[in-house]
TITI-69139 format. One record per residue: x, y, z of N, C-alpha, C in turn; residue in one letter. Coordinates in pm, whole numbers, plus 50000, padded with zeros to 5 digits. Layout:
<recs>
XYZXYZXYZA;...
</recs>
This chain:
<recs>
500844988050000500005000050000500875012450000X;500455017149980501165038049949501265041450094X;502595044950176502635052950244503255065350257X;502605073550338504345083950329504295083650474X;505895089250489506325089850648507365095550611X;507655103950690508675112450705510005101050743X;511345103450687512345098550736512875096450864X;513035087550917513155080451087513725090551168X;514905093551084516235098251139515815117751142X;514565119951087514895136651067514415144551171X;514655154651230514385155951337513145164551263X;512435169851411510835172551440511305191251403X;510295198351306511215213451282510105222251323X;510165230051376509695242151442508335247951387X;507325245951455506055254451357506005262151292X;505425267751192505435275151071504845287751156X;505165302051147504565313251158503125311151099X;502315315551190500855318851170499905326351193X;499115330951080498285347251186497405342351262X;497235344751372496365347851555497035338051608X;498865334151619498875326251668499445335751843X;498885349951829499265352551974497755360752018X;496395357351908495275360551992494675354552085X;494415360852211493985356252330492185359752330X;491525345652363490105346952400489725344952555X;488885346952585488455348552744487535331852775X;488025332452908487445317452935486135325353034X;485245316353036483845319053106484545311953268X;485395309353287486045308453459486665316853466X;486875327953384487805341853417488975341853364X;489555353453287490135357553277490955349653087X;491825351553063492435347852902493215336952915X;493505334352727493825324252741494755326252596X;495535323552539496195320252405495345311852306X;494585316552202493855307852144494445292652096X;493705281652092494535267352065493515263451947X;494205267451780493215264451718493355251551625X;492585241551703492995226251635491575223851527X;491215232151465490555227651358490865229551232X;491945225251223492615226951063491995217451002X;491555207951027490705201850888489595209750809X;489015216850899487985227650865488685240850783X;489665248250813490225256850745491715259350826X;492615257850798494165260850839494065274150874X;494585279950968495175295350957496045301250859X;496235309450800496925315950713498085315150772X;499475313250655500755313750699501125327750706X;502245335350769502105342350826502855353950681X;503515342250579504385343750516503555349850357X;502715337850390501615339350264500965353950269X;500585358550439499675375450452500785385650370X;502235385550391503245392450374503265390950219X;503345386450163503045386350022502075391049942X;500935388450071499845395249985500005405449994X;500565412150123500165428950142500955432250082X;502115425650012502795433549948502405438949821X;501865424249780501555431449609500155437149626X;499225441649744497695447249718497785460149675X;498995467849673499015482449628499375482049480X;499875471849443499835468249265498755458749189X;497785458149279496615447649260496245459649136X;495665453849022495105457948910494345448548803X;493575451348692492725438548639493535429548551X;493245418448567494185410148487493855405648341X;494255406148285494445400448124493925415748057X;494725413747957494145425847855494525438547852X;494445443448002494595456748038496665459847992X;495945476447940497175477147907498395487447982X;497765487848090498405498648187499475483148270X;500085493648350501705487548406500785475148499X;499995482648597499725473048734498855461848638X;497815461548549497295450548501498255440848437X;499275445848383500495438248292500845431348435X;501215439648537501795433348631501425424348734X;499565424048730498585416048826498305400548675X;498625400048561498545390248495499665386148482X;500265389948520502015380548537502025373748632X;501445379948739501555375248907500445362248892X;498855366448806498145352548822498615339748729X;499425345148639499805332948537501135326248622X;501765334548671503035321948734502405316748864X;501485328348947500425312949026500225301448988X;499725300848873499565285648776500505280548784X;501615285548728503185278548714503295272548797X;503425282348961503745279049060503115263249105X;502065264249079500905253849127501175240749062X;501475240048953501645228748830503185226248910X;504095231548930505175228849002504995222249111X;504205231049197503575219749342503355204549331X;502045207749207501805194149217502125187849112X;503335188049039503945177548968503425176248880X;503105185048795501955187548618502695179948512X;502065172848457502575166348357502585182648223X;503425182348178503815192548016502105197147995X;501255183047974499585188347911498735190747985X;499075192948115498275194848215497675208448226X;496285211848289496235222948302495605223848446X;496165241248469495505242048611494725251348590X;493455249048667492665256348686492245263648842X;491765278848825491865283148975490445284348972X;489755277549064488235278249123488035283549300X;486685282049342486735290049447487135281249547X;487185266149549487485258449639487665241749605X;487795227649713487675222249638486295217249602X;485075219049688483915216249598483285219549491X;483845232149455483815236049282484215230849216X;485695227549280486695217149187486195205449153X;485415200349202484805187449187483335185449087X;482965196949110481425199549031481695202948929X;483055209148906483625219248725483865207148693X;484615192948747484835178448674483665170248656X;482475173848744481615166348761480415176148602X;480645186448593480215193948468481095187048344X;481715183148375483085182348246483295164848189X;482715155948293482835140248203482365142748131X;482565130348027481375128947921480185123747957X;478755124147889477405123447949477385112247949X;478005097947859477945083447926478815079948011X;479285087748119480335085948259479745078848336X;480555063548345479925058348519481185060148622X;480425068048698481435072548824481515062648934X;482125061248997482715056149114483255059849253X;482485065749325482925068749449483055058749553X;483585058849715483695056149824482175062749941X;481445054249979480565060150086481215069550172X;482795069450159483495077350301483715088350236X;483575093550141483995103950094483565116950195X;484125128050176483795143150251482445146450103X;481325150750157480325154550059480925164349959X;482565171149962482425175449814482405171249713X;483525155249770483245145849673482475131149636X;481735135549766480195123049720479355128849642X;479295138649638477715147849619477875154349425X;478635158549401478815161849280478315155249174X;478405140649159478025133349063476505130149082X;475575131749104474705125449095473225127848974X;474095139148875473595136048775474185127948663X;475255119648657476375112548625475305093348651X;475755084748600475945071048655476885068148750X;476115071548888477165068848991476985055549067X;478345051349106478005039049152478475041149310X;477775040149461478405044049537479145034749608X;480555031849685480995017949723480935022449883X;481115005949929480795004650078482345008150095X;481985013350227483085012750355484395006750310X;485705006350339486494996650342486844995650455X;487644982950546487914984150659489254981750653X;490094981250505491694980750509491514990450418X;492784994050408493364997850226493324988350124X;493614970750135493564963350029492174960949990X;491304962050095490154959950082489474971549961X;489704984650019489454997649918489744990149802X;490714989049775491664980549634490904970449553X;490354960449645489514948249601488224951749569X;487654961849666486144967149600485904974749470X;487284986549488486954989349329487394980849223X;488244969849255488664962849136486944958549088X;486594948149166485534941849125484644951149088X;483894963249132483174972249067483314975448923X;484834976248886485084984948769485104968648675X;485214956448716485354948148650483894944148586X;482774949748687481074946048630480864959348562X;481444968648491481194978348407481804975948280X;480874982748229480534986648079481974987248018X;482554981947978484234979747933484384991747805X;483684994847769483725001147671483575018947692X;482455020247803482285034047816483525043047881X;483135058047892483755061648021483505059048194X;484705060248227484535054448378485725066248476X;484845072848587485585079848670485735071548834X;486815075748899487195068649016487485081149081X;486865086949205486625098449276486915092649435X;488545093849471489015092449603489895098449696X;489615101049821490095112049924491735104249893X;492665114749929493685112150001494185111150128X;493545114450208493585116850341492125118350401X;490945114950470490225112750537489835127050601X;489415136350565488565147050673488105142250829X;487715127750836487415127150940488185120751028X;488725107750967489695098051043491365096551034X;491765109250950492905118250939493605103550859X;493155090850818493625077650773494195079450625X;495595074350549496025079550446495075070550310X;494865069550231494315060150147495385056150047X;495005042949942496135042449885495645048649720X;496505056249757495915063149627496535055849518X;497645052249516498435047449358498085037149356X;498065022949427496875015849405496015018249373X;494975025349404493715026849372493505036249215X;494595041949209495135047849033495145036748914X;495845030049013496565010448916495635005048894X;494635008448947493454996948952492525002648838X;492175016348870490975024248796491705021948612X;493395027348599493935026148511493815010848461X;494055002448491494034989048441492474980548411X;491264994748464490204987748395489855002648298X;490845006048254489875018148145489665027748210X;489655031648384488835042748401490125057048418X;489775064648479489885080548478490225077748676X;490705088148691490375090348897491085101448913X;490195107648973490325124249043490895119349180X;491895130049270492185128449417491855144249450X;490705141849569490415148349631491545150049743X;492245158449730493155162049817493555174149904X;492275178849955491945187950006492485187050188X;492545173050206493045169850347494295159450295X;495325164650208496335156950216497295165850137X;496865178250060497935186650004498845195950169X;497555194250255498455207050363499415198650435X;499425184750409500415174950498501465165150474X;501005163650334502345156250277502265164550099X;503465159450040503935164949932502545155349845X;501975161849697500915158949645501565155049518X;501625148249421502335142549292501535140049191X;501095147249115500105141649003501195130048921X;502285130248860502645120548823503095109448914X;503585110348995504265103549085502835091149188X;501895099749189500845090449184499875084049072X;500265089448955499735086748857497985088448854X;497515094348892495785102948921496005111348714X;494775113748722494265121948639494175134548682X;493335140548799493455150648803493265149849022X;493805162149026494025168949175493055182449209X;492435181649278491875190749363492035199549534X;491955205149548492335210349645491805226149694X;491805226949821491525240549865492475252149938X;492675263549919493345274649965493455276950092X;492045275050144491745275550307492275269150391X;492575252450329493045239450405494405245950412X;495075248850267496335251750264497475261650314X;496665265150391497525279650487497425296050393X;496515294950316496245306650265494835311450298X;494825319250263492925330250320492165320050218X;491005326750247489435317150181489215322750045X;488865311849984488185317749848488565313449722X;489575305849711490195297249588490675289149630X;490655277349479490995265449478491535262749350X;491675251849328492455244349191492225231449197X;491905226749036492075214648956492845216748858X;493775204548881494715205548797494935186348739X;494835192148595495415176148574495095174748400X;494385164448370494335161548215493125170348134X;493915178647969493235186547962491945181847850X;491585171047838490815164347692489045165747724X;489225161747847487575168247904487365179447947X;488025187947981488205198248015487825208447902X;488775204747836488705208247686487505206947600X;486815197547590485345191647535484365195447588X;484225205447703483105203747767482895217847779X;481355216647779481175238247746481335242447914X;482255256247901482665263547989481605262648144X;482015261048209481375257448415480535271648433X;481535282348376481055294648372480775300048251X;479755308948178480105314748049480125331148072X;480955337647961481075350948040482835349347977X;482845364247991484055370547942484855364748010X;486325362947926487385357347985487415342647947X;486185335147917486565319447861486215319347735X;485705329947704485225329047562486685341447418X;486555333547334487565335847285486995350147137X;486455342047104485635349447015484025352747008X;483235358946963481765361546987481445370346901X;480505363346799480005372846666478415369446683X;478265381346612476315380946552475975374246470X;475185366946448474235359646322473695371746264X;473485371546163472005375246049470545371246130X;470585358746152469295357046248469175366246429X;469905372146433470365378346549470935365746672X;471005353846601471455348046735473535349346762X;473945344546857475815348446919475915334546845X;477155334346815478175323046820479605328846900X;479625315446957480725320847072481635308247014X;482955315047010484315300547036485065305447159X;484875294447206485375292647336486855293847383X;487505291747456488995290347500489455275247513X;490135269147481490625255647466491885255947612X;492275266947637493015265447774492485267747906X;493125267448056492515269648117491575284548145X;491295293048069490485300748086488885299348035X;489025285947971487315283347944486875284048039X;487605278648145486655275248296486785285148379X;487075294548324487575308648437486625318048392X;485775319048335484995328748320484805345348434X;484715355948432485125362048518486265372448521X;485805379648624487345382448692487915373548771X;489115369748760489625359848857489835364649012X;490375355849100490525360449169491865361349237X;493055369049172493965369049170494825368449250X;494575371349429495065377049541494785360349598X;493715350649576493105342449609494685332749518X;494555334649395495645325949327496915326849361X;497495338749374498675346549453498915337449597X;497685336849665498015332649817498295319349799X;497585309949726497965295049734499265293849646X;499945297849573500965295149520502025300449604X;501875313049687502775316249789502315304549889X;501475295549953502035283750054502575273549978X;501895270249868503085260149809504535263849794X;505025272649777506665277149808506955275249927X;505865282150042506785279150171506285269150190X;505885259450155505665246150216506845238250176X;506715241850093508255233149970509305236850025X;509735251450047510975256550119511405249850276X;510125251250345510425247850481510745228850462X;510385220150361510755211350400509995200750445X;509225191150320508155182150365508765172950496X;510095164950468510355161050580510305164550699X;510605176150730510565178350885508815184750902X;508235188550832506875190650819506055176550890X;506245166550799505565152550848506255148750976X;507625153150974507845143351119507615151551214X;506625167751237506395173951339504865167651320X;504575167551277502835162351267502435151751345X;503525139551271503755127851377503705126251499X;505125138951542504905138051695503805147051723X;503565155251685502195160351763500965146151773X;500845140151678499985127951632500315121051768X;501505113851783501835108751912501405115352011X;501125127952025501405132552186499615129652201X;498575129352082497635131652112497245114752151X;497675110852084497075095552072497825084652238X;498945088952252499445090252392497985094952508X;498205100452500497435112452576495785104952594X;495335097552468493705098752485494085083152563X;494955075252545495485059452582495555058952731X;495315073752799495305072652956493445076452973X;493055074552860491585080752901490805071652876X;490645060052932489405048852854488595056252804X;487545061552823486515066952820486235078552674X;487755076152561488055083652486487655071052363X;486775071652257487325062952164488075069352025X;488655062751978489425068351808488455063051747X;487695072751604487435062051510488345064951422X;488265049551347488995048551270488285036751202X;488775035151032488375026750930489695018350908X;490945019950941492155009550905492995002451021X;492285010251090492565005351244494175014351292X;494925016551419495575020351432496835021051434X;497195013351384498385016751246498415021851174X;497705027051093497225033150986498305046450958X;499115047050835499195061850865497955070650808X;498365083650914497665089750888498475108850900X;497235117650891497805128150879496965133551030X;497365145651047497035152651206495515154151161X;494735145951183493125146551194492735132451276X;492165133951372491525125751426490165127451505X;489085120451478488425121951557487565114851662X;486735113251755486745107251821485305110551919X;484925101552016483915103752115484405097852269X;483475104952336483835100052495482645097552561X;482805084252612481615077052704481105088752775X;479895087652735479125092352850478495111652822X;479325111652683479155128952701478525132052548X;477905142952558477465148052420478285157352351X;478875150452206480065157452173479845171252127X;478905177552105478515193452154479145201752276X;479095198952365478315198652484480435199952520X;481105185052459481995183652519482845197252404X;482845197852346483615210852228483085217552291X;482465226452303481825240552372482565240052491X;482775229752583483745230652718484985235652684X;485655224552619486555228152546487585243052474X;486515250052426486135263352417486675274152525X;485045270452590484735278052708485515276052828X;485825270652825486805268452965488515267752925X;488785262052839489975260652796490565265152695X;489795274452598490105283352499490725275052362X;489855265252367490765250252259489545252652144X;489935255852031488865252751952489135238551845X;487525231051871488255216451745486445218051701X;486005209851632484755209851553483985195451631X;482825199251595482055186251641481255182951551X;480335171551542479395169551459479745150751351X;479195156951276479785145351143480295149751022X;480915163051010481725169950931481735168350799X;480805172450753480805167750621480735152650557X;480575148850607481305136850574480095122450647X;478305128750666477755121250706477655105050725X;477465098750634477515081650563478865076350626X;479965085550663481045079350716480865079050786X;480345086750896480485093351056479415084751083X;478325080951046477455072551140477955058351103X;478305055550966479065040750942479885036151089X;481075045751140481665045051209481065044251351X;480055053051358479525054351530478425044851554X;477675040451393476815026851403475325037751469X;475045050651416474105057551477473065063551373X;472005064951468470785067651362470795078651294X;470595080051182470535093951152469145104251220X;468435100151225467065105751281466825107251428X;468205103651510468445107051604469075122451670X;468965128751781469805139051764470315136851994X;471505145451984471545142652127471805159752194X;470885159252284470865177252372472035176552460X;472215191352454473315198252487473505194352654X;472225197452729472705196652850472875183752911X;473075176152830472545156652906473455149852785X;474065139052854474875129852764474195128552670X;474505127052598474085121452439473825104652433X;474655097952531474635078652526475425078352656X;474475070152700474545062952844475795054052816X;476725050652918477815041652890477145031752834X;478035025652800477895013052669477285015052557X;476275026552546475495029952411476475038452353X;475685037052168476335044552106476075060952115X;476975068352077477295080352023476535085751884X;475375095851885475145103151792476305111851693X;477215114851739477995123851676479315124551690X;480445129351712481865128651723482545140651721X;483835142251794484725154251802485845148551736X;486275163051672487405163551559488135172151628X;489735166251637490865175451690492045175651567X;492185188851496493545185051350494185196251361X;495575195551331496345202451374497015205351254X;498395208951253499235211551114500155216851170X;500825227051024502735232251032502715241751132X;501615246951191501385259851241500885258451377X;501015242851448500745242751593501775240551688X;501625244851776502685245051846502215234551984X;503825227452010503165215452114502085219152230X;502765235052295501315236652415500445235552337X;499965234052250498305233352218497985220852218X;498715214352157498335199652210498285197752351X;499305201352382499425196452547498435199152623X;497515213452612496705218252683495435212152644X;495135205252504494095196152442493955187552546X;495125178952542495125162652596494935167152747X;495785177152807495165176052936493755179552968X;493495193252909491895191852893491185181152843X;490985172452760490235164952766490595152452881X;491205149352929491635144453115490955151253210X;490975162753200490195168053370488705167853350X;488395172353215486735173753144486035156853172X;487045150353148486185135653169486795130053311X;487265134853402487315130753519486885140253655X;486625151953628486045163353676484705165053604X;484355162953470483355172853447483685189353437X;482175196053363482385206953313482175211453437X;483095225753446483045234453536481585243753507X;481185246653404480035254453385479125249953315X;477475258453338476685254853295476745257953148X;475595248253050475505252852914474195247752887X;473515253752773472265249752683472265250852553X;470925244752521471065245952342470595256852293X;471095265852171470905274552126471195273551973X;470075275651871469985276351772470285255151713X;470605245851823471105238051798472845235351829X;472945243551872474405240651952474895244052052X;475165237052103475725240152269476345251252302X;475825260052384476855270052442476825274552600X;477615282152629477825287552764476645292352808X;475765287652910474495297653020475355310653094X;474775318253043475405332353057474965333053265X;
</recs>
């Protein structure tokens, strides 16, 4: 199976600069605290390196393409070697193209616009809903659970082996797990889709901010990903990979900028010719500051050094998984079991408490922020907790009596940009919270737990 791991021997390298990594929030027991923000699966903090770049060039920000003044010459230079930059990141084959969208669930819907109309797709039930949900005007086929990696391997073999040998066929799989931080095997699962005819996208939206991403080197078709995950501000994304459907398929957007040419009929109706590069799909003004920022973290991600990147993750990974191993009352889920590599996402439940209820403590008392719920990523999250969907559990009262199951689950993910007290202050907080209990009262509001004022 595909792993990565950082080299044995490299030592653990220093967190990445990050913006609010010295804002302080107030605890409802008095007084401040250093914010501890472990929900990077949800959105990374901006590198500190990436803001500095931007502010540099926002006083030369101007419109891009066309314009014939200095700052537009000079804001379409800056978005075209973004691309460069990006195709460099992720290892672009010569015909590849990248495209900049607003995130990666666009990224997925501009491919899911772009098969051809006899496409039978292929997803994983575990997928994160940007990439379950896209296809379902497509022939989608959805697959069960796996409970290994070879297993993943064996289900799509046999799937793709009872299809249509002749048509098109897409294979749509995470690299990394949103919820169970678990690595998948992607180049297997490439070998496989490739050796029956099909196509496969990697959703790599939870695996570009943690290990190095390879369009050739994993041999995928195309890569997706988001800006937010990646230590840059909100608001863009990229697909990048093979340009033949891309190419064939009328523009995601229509509108100036993908269209190449546009004349009148005699009958008064347009004929439009389109753009054959990546600007068919760019329709618009771009969003240049958005493209700018993700190609500035791919440099400093690359600069600082995937190795010592993964082997700080690790040990943070250790300190947490350490840490919950003194807490019975803590479970991991997980789909490969615990060996598994994985990347800094894990999530998890604790006997006896409503995982609302237990995040809002968390919060409120300890100034720790991590996410609760089933994160996107529904069909996995109850697969795993074995829970009803039509169930729900209140804020002020456990959610499941010992031995019963858990409605929902807490997510703790970290990255280049945490520093060990935050872990440390995690793991001990979740120790005193389940052997003390919450220090303060809380209720439900709007549907989520918060502090009784």
């Amino acid at each position: 199976m595909s792993v990565f791991t950082a080299a044995a021997d490299q030592s653990v390298c220093a967190p990445l600069p990050v913006l609010g990594r010295d804002v302080t929030v107030p605890l409802v027991t008095g007084g401040e605290v250093t914010y501890a923000a472990l929900d990077y699966a949800a959105s990374a903090p901006a590198l500190q390196r990436v803001w500095d770049d931007v502010a540099a060039y926002a006083p030369y920000y101007g419109s891009v393409h066309r314009g014939a003044g200095y700052l537009s010459q000079l804001s379409t230079d800056l978005f075209e070697n973004a691309r460069k930059a990006v195709a460099e990141f992720l290892g672009c084959r010569a015909d590849d193209q990248v495209i900049f969208t607003r995130s990666t669930t666009d990224s997925l819907n501009l491919l899911a616009r772009a098969i051809p109309a006899d496409c039978q797709v292929f997803v994983f039930e575990t997928e994160h809903h940007a990439s379950l949900l896209p296809w379902q005007d497509a022939r989608v086929t959805y697959l069960n659970a796996p409970r290994t990696p070879q297993q993943a391997v064996r289900t799509l073999e046999r799937a793709l082996a009872d299809r249509d040998p002749y048509g098109p066929a897409l294979v749509c799989v995470t690299g990394a797990s949103n919820v169970t931080g678990e690595l998948w095997p992607v180049r297997e699962l490439a070998a496989a889709a490739h050796a029956h005819g099909a196509r496969i996208v990697l959703d790599a939206a939870q695996l570009a901010p943690h290990h190095p991403v390879d369009i050739h080197d994993l041999d995928v078709d195309w890569v997706a990903f988001s800006g937010h995950k990646l230590y840059a501000p909100f608001g863009c994304g990229v697909l990048a990979g093979r340009a033949d459907w891309l190419r064939a398929a009328e523009p995601y957007l229509a509108g100036g900028g993908a269209s190449r040419k546009v004349t009148r009929r005699q009958d008064g109706a347009v004929d439009v010719e389109w753009h054959e590069s990546a600007a068919r799909h760019e329709a618009g003004s771009p969003n240049v500051i958005g493209a700018y920022s993700i190609a500035s973290a791919c440099k400093a991600l690359t600069e600082a050094g995937w190795d010592g990147l993964v082997a700080r993750e690790q040990h943070l990974i250790a300190k947490v998984r350490a840490g919950f191993a003194e807490v019975p009352e803590v479970k991991i889920l997980s789909l490969f079991g615990d060996d598994a590599p994985r990347v800094g996402v894990i999530s998890f439940v604790v006997e006896g408490w409503n995982s609302s209820h237990f995040a809002a403590a968390l919060s409120a008392e300890y100034g720790i922020g991590v996410r609760d719920g089933l994160f996107c990523a529904h069909p996995l999250v109850r697969t795993l907790l074995g829970s009803d969907p039509q169930t729900q559990g209140e804020c002020g009262a456990p959610e499941a009596a010992p031995g019963e199951k858990s409605l929902n689950a807490i997510r703790v993910s970290f990255g280049a940009g945490t520093p060990d007290e935050h872990v440390d202050r995690f793991v001990t907080a979740v120790g005193e919270l389940v052997a003390e209990g919450a220090k303060w009262q809380y209720r439900t509001e709007d549907g989520r737990c918060v502090p009784a004022v």
